[in-house]
Structure formats: C-alpha cells, structure tokens
C-alpha positions as CSV (number, residue, x, y, z in Angstrom):
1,X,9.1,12.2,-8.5
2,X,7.3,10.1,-10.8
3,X,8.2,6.9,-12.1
4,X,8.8,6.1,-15.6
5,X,8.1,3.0,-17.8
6,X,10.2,2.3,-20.6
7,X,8.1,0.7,-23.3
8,X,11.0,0.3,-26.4
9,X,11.6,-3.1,-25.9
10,X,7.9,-3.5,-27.4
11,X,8.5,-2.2,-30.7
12,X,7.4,-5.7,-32.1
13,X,4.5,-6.7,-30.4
14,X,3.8,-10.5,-30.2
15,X,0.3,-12.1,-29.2
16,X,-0.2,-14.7,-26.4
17,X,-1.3,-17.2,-29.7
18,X,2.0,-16.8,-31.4
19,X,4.4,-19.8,-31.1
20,X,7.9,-19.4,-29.0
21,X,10.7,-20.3,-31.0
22,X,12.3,-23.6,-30.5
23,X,15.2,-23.9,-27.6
24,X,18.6,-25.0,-28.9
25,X,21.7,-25.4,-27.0
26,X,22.8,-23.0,-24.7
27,X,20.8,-20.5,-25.5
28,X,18.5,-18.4,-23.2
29,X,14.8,-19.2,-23.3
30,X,12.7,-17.7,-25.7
31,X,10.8,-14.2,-24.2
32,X,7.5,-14.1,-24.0
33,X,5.7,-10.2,-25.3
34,X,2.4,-8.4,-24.5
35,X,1.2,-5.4,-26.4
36,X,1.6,-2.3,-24.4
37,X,0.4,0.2,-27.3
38,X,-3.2,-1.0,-26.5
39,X,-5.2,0.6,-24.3
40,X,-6.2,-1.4,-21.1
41,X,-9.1,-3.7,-20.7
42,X,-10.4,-2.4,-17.4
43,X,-12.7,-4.9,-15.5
44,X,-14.6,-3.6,-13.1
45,X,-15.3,-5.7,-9.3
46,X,-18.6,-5.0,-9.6
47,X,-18.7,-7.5,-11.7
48,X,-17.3,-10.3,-10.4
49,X,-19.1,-12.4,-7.7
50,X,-22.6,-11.8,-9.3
51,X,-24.1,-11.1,-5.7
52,X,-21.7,-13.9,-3.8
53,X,-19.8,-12.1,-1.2
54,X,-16.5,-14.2,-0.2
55,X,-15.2,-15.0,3.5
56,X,-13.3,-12.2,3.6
57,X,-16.1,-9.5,2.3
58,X,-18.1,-10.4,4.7
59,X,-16.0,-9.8,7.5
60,X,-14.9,-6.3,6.4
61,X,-16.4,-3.1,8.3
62,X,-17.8,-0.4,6.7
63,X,-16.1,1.9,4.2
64,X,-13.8,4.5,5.6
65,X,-12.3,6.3,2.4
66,X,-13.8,6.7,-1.3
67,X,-11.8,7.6,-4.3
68,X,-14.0,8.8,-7.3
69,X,-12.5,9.5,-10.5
70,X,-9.2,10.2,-8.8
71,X,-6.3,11.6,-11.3
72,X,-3.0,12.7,-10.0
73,X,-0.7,14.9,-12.4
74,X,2.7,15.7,-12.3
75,X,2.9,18.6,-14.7
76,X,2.1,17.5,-18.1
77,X,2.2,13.5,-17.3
78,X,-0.7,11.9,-15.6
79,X,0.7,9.1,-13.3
80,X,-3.1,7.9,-11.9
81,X,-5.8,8.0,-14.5
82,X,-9.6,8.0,-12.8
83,X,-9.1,5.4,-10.0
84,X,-12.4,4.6,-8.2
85,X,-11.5,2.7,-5.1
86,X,-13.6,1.6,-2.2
87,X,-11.4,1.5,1.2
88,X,-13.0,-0.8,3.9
89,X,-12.2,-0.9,7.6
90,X,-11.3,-4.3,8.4
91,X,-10.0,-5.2,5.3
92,X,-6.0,-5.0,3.5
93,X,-6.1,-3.7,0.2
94,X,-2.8,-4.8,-2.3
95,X,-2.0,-2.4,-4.6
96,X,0.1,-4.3,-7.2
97,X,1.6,-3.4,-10.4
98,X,5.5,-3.1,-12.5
99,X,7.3,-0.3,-11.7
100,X,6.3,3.2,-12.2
101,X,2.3,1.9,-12.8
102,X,1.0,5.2,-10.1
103,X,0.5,2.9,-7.3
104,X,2.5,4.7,-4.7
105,X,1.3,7.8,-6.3
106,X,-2.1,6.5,-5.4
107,X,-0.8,6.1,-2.0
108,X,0.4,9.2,-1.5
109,X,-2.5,11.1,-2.0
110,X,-4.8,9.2,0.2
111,X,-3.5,11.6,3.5
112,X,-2.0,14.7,0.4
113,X,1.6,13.4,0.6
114,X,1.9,14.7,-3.2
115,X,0.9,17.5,-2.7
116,X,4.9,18.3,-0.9
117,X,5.6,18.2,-5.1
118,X,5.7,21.4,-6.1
119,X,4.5,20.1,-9.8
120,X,1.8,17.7,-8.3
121,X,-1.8,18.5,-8.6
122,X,-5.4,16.3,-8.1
123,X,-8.5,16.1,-9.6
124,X,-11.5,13.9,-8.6
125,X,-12.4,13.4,-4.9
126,X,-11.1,11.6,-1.8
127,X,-13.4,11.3,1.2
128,X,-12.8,9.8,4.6
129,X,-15.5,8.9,6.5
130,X,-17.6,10.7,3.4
131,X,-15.9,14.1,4.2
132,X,-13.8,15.3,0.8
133,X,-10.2,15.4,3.1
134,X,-9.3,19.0,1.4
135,X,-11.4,20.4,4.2
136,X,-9.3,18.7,6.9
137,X,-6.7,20.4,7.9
138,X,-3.6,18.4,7.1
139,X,-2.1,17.3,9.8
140,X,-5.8,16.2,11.3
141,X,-5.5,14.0,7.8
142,X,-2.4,12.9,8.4
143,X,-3.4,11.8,12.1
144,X,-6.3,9.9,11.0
145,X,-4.6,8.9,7.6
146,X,-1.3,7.3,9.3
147,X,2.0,6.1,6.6
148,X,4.5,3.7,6.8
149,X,7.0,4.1,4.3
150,X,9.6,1.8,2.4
151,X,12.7,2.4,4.7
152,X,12.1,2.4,8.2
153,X,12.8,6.0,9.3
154,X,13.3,5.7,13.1
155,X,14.2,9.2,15.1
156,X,17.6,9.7,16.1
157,X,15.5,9.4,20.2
158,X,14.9,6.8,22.2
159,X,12.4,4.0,22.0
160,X,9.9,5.8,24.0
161,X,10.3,9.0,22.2
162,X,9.7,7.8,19.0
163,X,6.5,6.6,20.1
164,X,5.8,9.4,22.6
165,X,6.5,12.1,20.1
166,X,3.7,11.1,17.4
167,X,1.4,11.6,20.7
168,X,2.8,15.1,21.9
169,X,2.7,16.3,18.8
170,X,-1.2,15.9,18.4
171,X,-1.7,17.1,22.0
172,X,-3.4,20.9,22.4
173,X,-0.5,20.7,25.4
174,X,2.3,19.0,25.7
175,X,1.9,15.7,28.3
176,X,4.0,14.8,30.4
177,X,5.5,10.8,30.8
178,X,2.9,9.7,33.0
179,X,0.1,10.9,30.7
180,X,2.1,9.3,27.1
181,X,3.7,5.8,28.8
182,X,0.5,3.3,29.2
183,X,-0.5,4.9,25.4
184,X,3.7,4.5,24.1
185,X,2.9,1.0,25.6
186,X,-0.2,0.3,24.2
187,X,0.8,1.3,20.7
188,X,4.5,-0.7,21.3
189,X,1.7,-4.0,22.1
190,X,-0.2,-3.6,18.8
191,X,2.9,-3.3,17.1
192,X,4.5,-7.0,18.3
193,X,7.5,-4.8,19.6
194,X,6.8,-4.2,23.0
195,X,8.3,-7.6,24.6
196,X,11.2,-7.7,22.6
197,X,11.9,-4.1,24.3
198,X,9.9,-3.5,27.7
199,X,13.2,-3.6,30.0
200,X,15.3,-0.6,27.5
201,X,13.0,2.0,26.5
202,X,15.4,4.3,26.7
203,X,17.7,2.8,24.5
204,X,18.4,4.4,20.8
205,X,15.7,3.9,18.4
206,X,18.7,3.4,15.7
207,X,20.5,0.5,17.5
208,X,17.3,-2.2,17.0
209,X,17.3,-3.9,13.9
210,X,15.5,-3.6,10.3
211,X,12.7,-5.4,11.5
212,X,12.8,-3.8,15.0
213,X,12.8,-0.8,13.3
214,X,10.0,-0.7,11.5
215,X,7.8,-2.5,13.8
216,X,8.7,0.8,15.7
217,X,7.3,2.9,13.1
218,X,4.4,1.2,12.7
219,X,4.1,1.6,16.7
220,X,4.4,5.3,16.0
221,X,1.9,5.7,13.1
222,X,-0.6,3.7,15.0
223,X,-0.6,5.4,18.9
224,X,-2.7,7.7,17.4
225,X,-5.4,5.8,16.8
226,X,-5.5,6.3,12.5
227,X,-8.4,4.4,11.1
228,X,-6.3,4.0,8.2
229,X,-2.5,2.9,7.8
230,X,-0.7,3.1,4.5
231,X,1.9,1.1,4.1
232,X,4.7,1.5,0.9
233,X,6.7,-1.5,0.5
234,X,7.3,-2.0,4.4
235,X,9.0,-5.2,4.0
236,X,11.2,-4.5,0.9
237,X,14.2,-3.8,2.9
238,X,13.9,-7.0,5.5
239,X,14.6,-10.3,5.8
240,X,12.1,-13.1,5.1
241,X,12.1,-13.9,9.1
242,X,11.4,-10.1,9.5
243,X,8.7,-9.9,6.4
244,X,6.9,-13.2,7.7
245,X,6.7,-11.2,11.3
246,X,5.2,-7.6,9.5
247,X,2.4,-9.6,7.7
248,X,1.5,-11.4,10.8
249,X,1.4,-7.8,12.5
250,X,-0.7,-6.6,9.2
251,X,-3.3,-9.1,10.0
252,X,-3.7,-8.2,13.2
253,X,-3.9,-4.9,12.6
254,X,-6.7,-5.2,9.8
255,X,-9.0,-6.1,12.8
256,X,-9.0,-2.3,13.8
257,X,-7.7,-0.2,10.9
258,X,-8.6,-0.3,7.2
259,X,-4.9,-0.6,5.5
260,X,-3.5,-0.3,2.3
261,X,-0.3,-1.6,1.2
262,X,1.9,-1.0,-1.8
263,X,3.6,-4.4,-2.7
264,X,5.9,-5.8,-5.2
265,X,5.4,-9.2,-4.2
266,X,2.7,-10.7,-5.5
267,X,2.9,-13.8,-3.0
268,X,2.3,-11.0,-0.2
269,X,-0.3,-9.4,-1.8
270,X,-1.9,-12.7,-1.7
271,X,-1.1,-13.7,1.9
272,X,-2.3,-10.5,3.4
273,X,-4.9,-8.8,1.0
274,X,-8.1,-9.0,0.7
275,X,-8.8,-7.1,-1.7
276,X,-6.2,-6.6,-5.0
277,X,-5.9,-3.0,-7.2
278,X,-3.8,-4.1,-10.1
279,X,-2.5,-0.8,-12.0
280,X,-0.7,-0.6,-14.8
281,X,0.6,2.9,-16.3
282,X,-2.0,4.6,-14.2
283,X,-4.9,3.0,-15.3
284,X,-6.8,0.6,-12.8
285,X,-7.0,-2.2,-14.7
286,X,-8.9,-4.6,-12.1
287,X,-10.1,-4.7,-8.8
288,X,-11.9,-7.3,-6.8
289,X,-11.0,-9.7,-3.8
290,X,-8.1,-11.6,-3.7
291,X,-8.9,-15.2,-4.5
292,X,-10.7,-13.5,-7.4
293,X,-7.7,-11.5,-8.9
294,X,-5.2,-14.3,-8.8
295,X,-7.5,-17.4,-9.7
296,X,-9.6,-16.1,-12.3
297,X,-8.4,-12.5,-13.6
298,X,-10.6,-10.8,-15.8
299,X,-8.2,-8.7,-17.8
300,X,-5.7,-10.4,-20.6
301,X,-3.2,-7.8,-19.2
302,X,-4.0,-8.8,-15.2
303,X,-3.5,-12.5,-16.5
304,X,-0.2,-11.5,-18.0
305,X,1.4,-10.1,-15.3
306,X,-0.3,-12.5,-13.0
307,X,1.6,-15.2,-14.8
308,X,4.9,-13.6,-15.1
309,X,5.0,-12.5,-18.7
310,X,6.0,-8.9,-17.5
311,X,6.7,-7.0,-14.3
C-alpha cells in the first residue's frame, strides 16, 4: 500500500528569501515553507566530485545491482518516477526522504516484493550482477536479494530454527543438524548474536529482546550468503543501545554484502552510508556520496530537508 503525501498546508507558498515574522510573547516560532508545486531540481552524482573519488569510493567493490529508468505504479499513481541507481558491493546506500517519497517502494522491488500487490506493476530494468532479475526465478532473487524489514519478525521456533530454516529451505534436500549447525553458527557470528546465545540455542526465538531479535533476522537473511541485504527501517523499533549495536553490525557487514537501507534518520544515514538517494514524491532528487549530500547539497529541495525545513 502506498504512501500518501499531503501537500494542503502549501497552499501559500513562501520562498527561502522571504522574511519570518517577528516572535512575540508566547507564541510558537514562526514556520518556515518550501514550494512543493514545483517540479524537482534533480542533480545528478555524476556531477559532483569532477573526477575526485572520496575515501569511501574507493573502497567500494564492484557494482552488483543497476536500476535504469526504474518506475513503479500502483494503479493510476506512480510512487517511483525513473530512478537510476548504481548498487556497489562494499558499500551502504541511505535511501532518505519524508514520508510516503517511494523509498521503500524502491526497496521493495529490488528482490519483486511489490509485485505481492495485486495493483503494483514495473517499468524500466533491474539487474543483478547485469542479469535483468525477471529471469530469475523468485525465490533464487530473493536468496541472493536478502530483506530485513521494519519489525523484527522472528519464527515462533527456536534460535537455531530460525536460522536453520532459511538454509533448509534453499537446500535441493532437506539437511540434517550436522550439515546446517557450523553454517546457523557462522551466520549467528556475522550477525553479533552468537555470544550473547551459544549456550540456549534451543530457546524460543520470541523470548530475546527487540534488539536480539533482529540481530536474529539479520542472522537468518544473511546464512545464505545474499550479496545484497535490504534493510527497511531496522532500527525504528529499538532502543538507542540497540540502534548503536545494528549500525556497528551494518558496517561490518558492508565488508561482504552491498546493502541498502531505508532510513528516517538522517544522523544514521550519515553514520553508516556511503552513498545517499534523497527522494522526494518519487522523484530522485540527488544522489552522491555521503559527505557530499549533507555538506554541500546540490538541490534547493535536498538543502531544505537537509536543514529541517520539512520532513
């Protein structure tokens, strides 16, 4: 179900140059507009270093997924607009942006999650590892495509079961323990979980905590080796204790997997990407790396929301 954006309260549009009305006593401070009638000023990250790769750039792998003119419709409304996207192994890409801009649209797609909406239809192309993913079968996507969603969605199984189950069900025949425990162990170990839990395995899934949780389904997306993880909004629902241990796990991750994560949070999307897609209203309106995005935005409306004027 798509996401709507309410634009009414812009029914006088105010420029950045106009002056804010004087404060008096206790009344609220004044609020500060951006047109939202105007189309986007898309700036493109080719760009923006003018042949200077950053740190970060440098240190990414090679490409793993391409989007190319990528529109996603749910029946008459068009929630992503032509995205064209570069997905690098090695690297976190932020996808930012207000509510109901297409970003977790955008997400969805990448392994044909929208494509459970019976309304839902794509144009453009997606390829992983240059092969357009409609011919992969869909759970081979989905394998090498992994997702973490917003809630952590543990089975009502064990520990090891959860983990073990995301391995039997891509196995031609079902393996026994012996075969699946170093591998539930491995993927527990990438995860950060695996200490925390080595001596009850067996124990309910559904008794760990929030952040427990989904450090479990992270452990389950990745024991099958996916060289790319989405992630929507995994820390939305934890604690900052919790959220500061996820984007540790992120980075080391990144070393291995190409990620992309849906964020609110613009001070996570700067900790842990290193790349930034801001969209508003389905439109990429800029892309580049991080340090670029946030310290010197190209777009008015990227500046705006950069700074807080709307969101």
């Amino acid at each position: 179900m798509i996401e709507e954006t309410e634009q009414t309260e812009e029914t006088t549009p105010v420029t950045d140059d106009a002056p804010l009305a004087p404060m008096g006593p206790g009344l609220p401070p004044p609020v500060r507009r951006i047109v939202v009638d105007a189309p986007p000023t898309v700036a493109h990250a080719t760009a923006v270093n003018h042949g200077v790769r950053s740190a970060k750039e440098q240190a990414a792998g090679p490409v793993r997924m391409t989007l190319e003119a990528l529109s996603v419709f749910y029946g008459t409304k068009q929630a992503v607009k032509e995205v064209s996207l570069p997905i690098r192994q090695g690297e976190v890409l932020a996808l930012i942006g207000p509510s109901g801009c297409g970003k977790t649209t955008l997400l969805r797609t990448l392994n044909r999650l929208t494509e459970l909406t019976a309304t839902a239809r794509r144009e453009g192309t997606i390829a992983l590892d240059e092969q357009d993913i409609d011919q992969l079968e869909v759970t081979e996507l989905r394998r090498r495509v992994a997702m973490v969603f917003q809630q952590p969605n543990p089975f009502p199984m064990s520990i090891f079961d959860n983990v073990a189950y995301a391995l039997r069900e891509q196995a031609m025949k079902r393996p026994g323990k012996s075969v699946v425990e170093p591998l539930v162990v491995d993927a527990l170990q990438r995860a950060g979980l695996y200490d925390e839990v080595r001596d009850d395995l067996d124990r309910p899934a559904l008794r760990l905590s929030g952040g427990q949780q989904q450090r479990l389904c992270i452990a389950r997306a990745i024991a099958t080796r996916p060289e790319v993880l989405l992630m929507d909004e995994p820390c939305s629902a934890l604690d900052p204790r919790s959220t500061a241990v996820i984007e540790a796990l992120i980075g080391d991750l990144r070393r291995d997997l190409a990620i992309v994560i849906v964020t609110h949070n613009l001070q996570q999307a700067y900790r842990v990407g290193d790349h930034v897609a801001f969209m508003y209203l389905g439109d990429l309106v800029e892309y580049g790396p991080t340090e670029q995005v946030f310290g010197e935005p190209r777009a008015q409306r990227t500046r705006d929301y950069i700074g807080g004027a709307f969101g």
